[in-house]
N, C-alpha and C positions, 0 to 999 in steps of 0.2 A: 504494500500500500504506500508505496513513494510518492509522497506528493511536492507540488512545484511550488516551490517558491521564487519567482521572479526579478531579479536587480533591474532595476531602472534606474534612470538619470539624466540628467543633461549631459550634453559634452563636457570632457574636461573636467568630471568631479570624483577622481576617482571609481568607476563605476566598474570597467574592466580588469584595474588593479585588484578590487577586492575579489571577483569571481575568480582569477589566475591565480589570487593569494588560496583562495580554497582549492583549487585544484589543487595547487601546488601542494601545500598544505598533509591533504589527504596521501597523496605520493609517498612527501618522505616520513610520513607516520604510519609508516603500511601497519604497524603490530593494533593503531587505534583507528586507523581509519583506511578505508578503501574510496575508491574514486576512479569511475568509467567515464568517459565522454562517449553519451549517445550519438550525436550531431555534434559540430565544432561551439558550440554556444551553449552545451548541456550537458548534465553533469548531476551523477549520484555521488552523493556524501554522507558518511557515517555520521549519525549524533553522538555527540561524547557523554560518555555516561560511566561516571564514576563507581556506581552500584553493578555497573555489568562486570568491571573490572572484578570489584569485592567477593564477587558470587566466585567468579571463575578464582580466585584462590583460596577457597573453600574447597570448593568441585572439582577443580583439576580437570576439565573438560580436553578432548581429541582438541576442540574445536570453539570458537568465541563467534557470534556472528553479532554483530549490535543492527538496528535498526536505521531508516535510510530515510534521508531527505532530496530531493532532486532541486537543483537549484540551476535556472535559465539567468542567462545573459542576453535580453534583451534589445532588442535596436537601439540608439539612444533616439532621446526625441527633443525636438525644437517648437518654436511657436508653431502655432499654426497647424499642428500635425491631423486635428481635429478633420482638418482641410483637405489633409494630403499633403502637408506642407512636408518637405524632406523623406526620410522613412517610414512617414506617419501610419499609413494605414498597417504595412507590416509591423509595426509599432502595437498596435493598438488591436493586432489580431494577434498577436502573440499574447499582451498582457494579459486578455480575457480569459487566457487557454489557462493560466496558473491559478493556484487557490491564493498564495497571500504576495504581498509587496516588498519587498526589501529598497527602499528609496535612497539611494546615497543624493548627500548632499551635498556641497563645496563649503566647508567651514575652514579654513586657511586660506594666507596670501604665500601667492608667488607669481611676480613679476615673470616668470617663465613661463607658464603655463596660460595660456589664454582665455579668455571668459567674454563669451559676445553680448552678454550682458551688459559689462562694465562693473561695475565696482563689486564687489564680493558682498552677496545678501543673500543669506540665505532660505529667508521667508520669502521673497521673490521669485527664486529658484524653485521653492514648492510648490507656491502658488502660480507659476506658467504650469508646472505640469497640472495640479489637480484642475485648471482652468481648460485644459486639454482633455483630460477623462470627464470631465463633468459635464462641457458641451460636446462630447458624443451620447453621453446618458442620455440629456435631454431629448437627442435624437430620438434614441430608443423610446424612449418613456413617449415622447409625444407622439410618436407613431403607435404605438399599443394603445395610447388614449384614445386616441382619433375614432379607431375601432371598436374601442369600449364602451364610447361616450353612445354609439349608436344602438349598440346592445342593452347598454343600462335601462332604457325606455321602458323596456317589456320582460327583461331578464333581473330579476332582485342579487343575483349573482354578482351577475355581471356590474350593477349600478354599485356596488361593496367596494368591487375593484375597480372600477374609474375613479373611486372617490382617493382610494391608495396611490393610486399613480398622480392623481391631483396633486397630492400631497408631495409625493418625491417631484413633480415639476416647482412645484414651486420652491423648495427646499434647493434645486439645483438650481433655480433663477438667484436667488440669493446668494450663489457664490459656495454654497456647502454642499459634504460630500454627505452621498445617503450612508454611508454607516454612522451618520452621527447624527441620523434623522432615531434610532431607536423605533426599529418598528419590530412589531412582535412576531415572534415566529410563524402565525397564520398567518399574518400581514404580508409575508415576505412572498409567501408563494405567490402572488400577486403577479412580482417582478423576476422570480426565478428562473425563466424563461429565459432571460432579457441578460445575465448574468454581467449587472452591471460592472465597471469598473472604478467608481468610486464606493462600492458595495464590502470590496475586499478587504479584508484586516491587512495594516501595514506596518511596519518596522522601518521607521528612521533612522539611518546610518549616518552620524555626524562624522564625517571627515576632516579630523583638526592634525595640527603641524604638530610634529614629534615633541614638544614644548608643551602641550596641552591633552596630551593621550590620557593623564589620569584626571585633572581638572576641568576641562574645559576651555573654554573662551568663549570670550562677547559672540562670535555668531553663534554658536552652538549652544550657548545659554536662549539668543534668542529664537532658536527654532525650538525648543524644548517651552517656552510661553507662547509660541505661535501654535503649538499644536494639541495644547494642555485639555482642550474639550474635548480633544479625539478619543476614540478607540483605540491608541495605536502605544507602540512602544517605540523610545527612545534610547540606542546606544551610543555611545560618543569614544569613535578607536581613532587612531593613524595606521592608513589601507597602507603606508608605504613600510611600517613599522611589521604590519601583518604580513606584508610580503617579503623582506627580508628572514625574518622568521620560517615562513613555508619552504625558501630556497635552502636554508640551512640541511642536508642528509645528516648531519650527527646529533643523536635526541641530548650528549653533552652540549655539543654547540649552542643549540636552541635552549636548553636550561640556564647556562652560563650567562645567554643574551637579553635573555629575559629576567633572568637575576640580577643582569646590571641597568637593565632598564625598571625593578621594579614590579614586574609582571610576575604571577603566582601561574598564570596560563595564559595563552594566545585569545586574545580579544575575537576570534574565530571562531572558538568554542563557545561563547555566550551570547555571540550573534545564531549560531546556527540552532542551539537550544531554544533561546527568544524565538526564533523564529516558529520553530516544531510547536511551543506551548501555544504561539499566534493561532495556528489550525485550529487549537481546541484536541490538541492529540497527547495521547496519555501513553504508558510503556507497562508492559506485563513483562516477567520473565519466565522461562521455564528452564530447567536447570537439569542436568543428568552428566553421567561421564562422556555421552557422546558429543554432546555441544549443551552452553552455557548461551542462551538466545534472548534477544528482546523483542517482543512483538509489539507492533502499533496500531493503539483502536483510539477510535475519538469518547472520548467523557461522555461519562451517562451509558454506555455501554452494557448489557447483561451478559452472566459467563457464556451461554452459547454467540451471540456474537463474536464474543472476544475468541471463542474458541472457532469461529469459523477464518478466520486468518490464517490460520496452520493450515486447514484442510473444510472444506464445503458439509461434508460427512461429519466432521466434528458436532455440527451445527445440528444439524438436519437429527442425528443420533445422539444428541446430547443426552447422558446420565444425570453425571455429579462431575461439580470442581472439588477437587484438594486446594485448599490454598491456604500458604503461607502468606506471614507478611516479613516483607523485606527485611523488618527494623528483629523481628526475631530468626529469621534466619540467618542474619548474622551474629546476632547474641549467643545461639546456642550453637550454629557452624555447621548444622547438616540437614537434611532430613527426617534422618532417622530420629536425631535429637530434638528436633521440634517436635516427631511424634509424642515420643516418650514423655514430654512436655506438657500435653495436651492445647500444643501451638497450631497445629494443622488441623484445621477447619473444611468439612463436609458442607459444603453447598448447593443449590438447586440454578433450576431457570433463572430465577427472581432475581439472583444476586448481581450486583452492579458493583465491577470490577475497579478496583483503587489503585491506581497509579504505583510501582513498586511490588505487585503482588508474583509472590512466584505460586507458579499456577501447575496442575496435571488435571487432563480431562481422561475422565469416564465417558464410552460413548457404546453404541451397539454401532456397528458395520452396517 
């Protein structure tokens, strides 16, 4: 269940630094991470998980597999793009295609790198792009209206949902993105069709000068009050500092560089996590001497779901879960031990899986 998560950006704000820093990244940390290029702009990435480590020197497993994020390298986009202006529509038919947003932004000066904007703002910088996703919504939204608005007459249905999409036009005539319109979840079916692009949950990548990686600075303070009403998360790294780090092959190298920079971990690791909890996506483990594994289900999940990740049949033939919880499987350091314990816990349909849980399904064939 790899899902995409998108970088975007203007020109010239770090955008391709950060994706090549993941690449890269995942390369020379083959023992924590792996990393395919399906297309030249696309790209699986392990999540890093501290707890998959912990199990696996417990278990001693054949084998370690961690769970996966796909993260695209989108066109960049300029004004206009709504238009067709530059890449735009390859732009904006790529974006749609991914579940959340990774936005770098331009938080640093340097006179070498060029910015067709002018002066370094990076509320500005935001705001061309979401002015760019918002008037193609509108597109969308007023054309489903169009159609709605004639159905409403005679359909009670249908008169529900023109009045929804009423509302998401005006919200976008205002200049705001619909996920911060808060509509509720039958509300949404509305426009889920339509899978807007200012809909999607995002993660703001502040791109500050190596001077500013643990603090901040004035831009990047102020894109973090430019976006305080959103739904979205803010991380504040140096993509140049990230990339240096990814090129480094010796895990001494990378420790040493990061110990004099400061760093406990690569600001890669907390963007990529940030980004997996963005989804709404949670981690199961299951643990044996064959491999030590993390599966990905979204929140709110029940154990047959969560058991149908492995395998369809899991689902379909669902028993009972065993489940442990993470925080005592390492307490007591096995399975057997948590049995003895009375740590491992007999579960049905019903139960609604917690993030950390190591898990074994009961099933009929």
């Amino acid at each position: 269940m790899a899902l995409q998560a998108g970088i975007v950006g203007l020109p010239n704000v770090g955008k391709s630094t950060l994706f090549n820093a993941v690449s890269n990244s995942a390369k020379a940390q083959a023992s924590n991470y792996r990393f395919c290029t399906i297309e030249p702009n696309v790209g699986l990435v392990d999540v890093p998980d501290e707890r998959l480590n912990k199990l696996s020197e417990l278990v001693k497993p054949n084998r370690i597999v961690p769970t996966q994020l796909e993260i695209v390298d989108i066109a960049g986009l300029v004004r206009g793009a709504s238009k067709g202006e530059g890449l735009g529509n390859k732009f904006l038919g790529n974006i749609r295609e991914v579940d959340a947003i990774i936005h770098v932004i331009r938080c640093f000066e340097d006179e070498n790198i060029l910015r067709d904007e002018g002066a370094i703002n990076p509320v500005s910088d935001k705001e061309i792009i979401d002015t760019e996703l918002q008037l193609k919504d509108l597109d969308s939204v007023e054309r489903k209206a169009s159609k709605a608005e004639k159905l409403s007459k005679t359909d009670p249905k249908m008169k529900v949902e023109f009045e929804i999409l009423q509302r998401c036009k005006a919200h976008l005539d205002k200049g705001k993105n619909i996920r911060s319109l808060d509509l509720t979840k039958e509300e949404k079916v509305a426009i889920a069709d339509l899978c807007l692009l200012t809909d999607k949950s995002v993660l703001y990548v502040a791109n500050v000068d190596e001077a500013s990686m643990h603090t901040g600075n004035k831009f990047s303070a102020a894109l973090i009050e430019a976006v305080k009403d959103e739904n979205a998360e803010v991380i504040v790294m140096c993509n140049n500092i990230e990339a240096q780090i990814a090129e480094m092959e010796s895990a001494e190298d990378r420790e040493l560089f990061m110990e004099e920079y400061g760093m406990k971990e690569p600001a890669l690791n907390r963007l990529i996590r940030t980004a997996y909890k963005l989804l709404n996506l949670e981690t199961y483990f299951t643990a044996g001497v064959q491999e030590v594994r993390a599966w990905t289900i979204h929140n709110g999940w029940k154990a047959p779901q969560a058991a149908s990740v492995i395998h369809t049949d899991f689902e379909k033939g669902f028993i009972k879960a065993e489940v442990i919880s993470y925080e005592d499987f390492i307490k007591f350091g096995s399975e057997a031990v948590c049995r003895e314990n009375g740590r491992l816990r007999i579960e049905g349909k019903e139960y609604l899986v917690k993030d950390g849980d190591v898990m074994h399904f009961r099933f009929n064939v």
